[in-house]
C-alpha positions as CSV (number, residue, x, y, z in Angstrom):
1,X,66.1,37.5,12.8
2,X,67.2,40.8,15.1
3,X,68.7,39.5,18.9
4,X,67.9,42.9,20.8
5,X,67.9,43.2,25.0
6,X,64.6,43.0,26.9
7,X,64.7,44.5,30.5
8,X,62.1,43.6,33.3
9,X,62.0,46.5,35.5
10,X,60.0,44.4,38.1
11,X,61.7,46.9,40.3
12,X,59.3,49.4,40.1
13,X,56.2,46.8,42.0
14,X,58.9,44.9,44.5
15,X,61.7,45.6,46.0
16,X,65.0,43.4,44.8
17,X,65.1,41.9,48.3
18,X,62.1,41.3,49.1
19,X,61.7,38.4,46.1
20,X,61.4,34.8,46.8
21,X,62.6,31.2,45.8
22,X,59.6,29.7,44.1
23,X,60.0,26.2,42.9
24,X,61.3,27.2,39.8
25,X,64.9,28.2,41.5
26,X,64.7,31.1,40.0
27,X,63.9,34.1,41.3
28,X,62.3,35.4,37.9
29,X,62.0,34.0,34.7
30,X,60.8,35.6,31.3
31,X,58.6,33.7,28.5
32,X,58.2,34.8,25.4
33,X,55.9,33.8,22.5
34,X,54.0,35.0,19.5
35,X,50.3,36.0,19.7
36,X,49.5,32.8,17.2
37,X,51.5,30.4,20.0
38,X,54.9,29.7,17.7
39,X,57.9,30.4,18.7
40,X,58.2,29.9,22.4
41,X,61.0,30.9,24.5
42,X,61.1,30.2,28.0
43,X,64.6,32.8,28.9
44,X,66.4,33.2,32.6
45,X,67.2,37.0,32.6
46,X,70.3,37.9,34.8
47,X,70.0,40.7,37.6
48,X,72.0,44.3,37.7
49,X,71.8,44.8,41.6
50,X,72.6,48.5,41.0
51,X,70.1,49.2,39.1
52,X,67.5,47.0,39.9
53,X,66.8,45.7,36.1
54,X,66.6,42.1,34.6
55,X,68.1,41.7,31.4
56,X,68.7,38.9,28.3
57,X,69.4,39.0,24.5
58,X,66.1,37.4,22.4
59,X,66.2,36.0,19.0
60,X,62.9,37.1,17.4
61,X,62.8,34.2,14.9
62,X,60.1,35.3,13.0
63,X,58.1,39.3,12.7
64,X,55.1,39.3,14.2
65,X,53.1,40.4,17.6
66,X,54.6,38.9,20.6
67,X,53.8,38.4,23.9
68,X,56.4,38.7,27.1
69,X,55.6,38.0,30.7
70,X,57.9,38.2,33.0
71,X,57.0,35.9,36.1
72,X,58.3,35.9,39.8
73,X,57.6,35.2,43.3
74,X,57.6,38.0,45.9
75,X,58.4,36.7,49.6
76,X,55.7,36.2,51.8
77,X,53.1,36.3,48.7
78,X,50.5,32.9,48.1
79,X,51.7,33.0,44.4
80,X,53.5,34.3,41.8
81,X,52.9,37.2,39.9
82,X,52.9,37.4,35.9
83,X,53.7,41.3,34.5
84,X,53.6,41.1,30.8
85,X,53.8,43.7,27.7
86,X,54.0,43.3,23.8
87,X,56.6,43.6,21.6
88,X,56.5,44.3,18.0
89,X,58.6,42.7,15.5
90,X,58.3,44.2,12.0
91,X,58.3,42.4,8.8
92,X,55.7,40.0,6.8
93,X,54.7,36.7,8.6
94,X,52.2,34.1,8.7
95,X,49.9,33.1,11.7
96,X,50.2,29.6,12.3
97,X,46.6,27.1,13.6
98,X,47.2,24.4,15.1
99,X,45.0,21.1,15.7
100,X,44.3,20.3,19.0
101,X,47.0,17.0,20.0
102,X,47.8,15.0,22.7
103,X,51.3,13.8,21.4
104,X,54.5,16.1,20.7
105,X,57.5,15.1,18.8
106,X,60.9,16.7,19.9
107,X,64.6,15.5,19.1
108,X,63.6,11.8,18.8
109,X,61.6,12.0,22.0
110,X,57.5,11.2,22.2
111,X,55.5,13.4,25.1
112,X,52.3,11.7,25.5
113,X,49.6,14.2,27.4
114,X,46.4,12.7,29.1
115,X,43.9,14.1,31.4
116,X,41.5,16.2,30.8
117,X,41.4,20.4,31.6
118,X,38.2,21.8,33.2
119,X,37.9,25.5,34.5
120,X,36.8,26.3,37.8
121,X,38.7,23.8,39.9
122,X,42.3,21.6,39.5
123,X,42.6,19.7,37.0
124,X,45.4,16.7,37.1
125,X,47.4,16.5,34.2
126,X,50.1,13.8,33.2
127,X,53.0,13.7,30.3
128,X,54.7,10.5,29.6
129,X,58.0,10.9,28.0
130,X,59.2,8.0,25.3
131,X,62.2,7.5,22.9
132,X,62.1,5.3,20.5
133,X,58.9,3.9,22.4
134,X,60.9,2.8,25.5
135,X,60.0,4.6,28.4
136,X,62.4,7.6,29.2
137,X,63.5,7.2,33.2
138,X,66.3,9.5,32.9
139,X,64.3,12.7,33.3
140,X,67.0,15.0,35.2
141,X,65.9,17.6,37.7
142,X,65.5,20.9,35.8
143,X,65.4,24.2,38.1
144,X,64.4,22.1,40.8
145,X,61.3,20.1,39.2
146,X,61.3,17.4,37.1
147,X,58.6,19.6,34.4
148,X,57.8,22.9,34.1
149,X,54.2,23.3,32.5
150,X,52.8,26.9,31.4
151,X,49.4,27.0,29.6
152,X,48.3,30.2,27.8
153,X,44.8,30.9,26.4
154,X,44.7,31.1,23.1
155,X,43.1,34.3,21.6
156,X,43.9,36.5,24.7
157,X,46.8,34.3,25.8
158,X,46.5,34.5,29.1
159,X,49.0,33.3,31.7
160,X,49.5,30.2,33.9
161,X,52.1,28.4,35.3
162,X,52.1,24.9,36.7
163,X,54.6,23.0,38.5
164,X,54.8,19.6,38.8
165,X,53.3,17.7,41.6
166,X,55.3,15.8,44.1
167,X,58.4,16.5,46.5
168,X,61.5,18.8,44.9
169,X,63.8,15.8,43.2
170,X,67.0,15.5,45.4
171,X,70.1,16.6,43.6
172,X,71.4,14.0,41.2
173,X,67.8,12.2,41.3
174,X,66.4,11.1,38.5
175,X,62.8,10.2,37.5
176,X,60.1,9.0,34.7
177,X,58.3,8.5,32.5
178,X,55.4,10.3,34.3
179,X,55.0,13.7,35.2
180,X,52.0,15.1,37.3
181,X,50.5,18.8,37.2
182,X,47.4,20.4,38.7
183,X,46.3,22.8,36.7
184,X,43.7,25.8,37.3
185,X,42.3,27.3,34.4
186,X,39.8,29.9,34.7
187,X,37.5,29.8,31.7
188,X,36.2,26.8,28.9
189,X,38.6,27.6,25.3
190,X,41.6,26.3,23.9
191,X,44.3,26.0,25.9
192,X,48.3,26.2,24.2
193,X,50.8,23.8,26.6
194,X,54.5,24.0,26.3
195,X,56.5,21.9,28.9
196,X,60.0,22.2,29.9
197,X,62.0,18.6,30.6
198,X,65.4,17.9,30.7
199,X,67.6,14.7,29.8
200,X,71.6,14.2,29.2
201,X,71.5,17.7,30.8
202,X,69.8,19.3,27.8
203,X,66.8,20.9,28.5
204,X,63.6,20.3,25.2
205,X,60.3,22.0,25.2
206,X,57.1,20.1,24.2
207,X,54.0,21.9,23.0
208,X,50.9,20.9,22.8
């Protein structure tokens, strides 16, 4: 387990003024996950003005091949844009399959994921959040969105990000057990979904 710096030198394609606010609150944010889909880290780099460069520690839990993207919004642009890079991480590991599910377990909480993905067009997309099988209605406002949803391909892993639907929760708001994504995915394949939520301030990641 090494903790070593990753830098985002987003720099070089956009100017440090000339990045937006995307729903996220954040002007970029950097995920990081194995090529087999384990061990995903969704990190909030901090910014060195002078020198234009985005920075935080990672734990590598785990050698392997992984994959980093480092995701942010310019102004003015339709959408966000996804740079990523791979990182290797020596030593002797195991890939890991998984079984295509609908339900994740995390810290006592149930996320429950129905609809149905098709490519070509939006697909809608809702997780219900349950403890103990009571409905979860404390779902807190996490960088300014009750979910955050990123799908990757498997094989190739490519990129998407996918914010929940609806109006930006007011400050101190609180929702649940529902929440709705649209999601675009280009191509038919299996698809690996980790979403963010956040309850008693702590934020959990669900994967499907």
């Amino acid at each position: 387990r090494t903790t070593v710096p990753v830098y985002a030198d987003v720099g070089h394609f956009v100017n440090m003024a000339d990045f937006g606010v995307p729903q996220t609150r954040e002007r970029l944010i950097l995920i990081a996950v194995r090529a087999d889909g384990a061990h995903y880290q969704h990190l909030h780099p901090t910014l060195d003005a002078a020198s234009g460069r985005w920075s935080v520690p990672v734990t590598w839990p785990e050698a392997g091949t992984y994959r980093v993207y480092a995701d942010f919004t310019a102004t003015g642009a339709k959408g966000s844009t996804a740079l990523t890079r791979t990182v290797q991480v020596d030593g002797a590991s195991v890939a890991q399959r998984r079984e295509p599910t609908r339900t994740a377990q995390v810290d006592g909480f149930t996320a429950t994921l129905s609809g149905d993905l098709a490519s070509g067009g939006s697909s809608d997309l809702t997780v219900t959040i349950t403890r103990n099988g009571a409905p979860v209605t404390g779902l807190e406002p996490y960088l300014g969105a009750y979910g955050h949803l990123v799908a990757l391909r498997e094989g190739d892993l490519a990129y998407l990000h996918v914010h929940a639907t609806g109006e930006e929760p007011r400050p101190g708001a609180t929702s649940g057990p529902d929440i709705g994504f649209a999601a675009e995915v280009p191509t038919v394949g299996r698809y690996l979904l980790y979403l963010d939520f956040q309850v008693d301030g702590v934020v959990r990641t669900a994967q499907f």
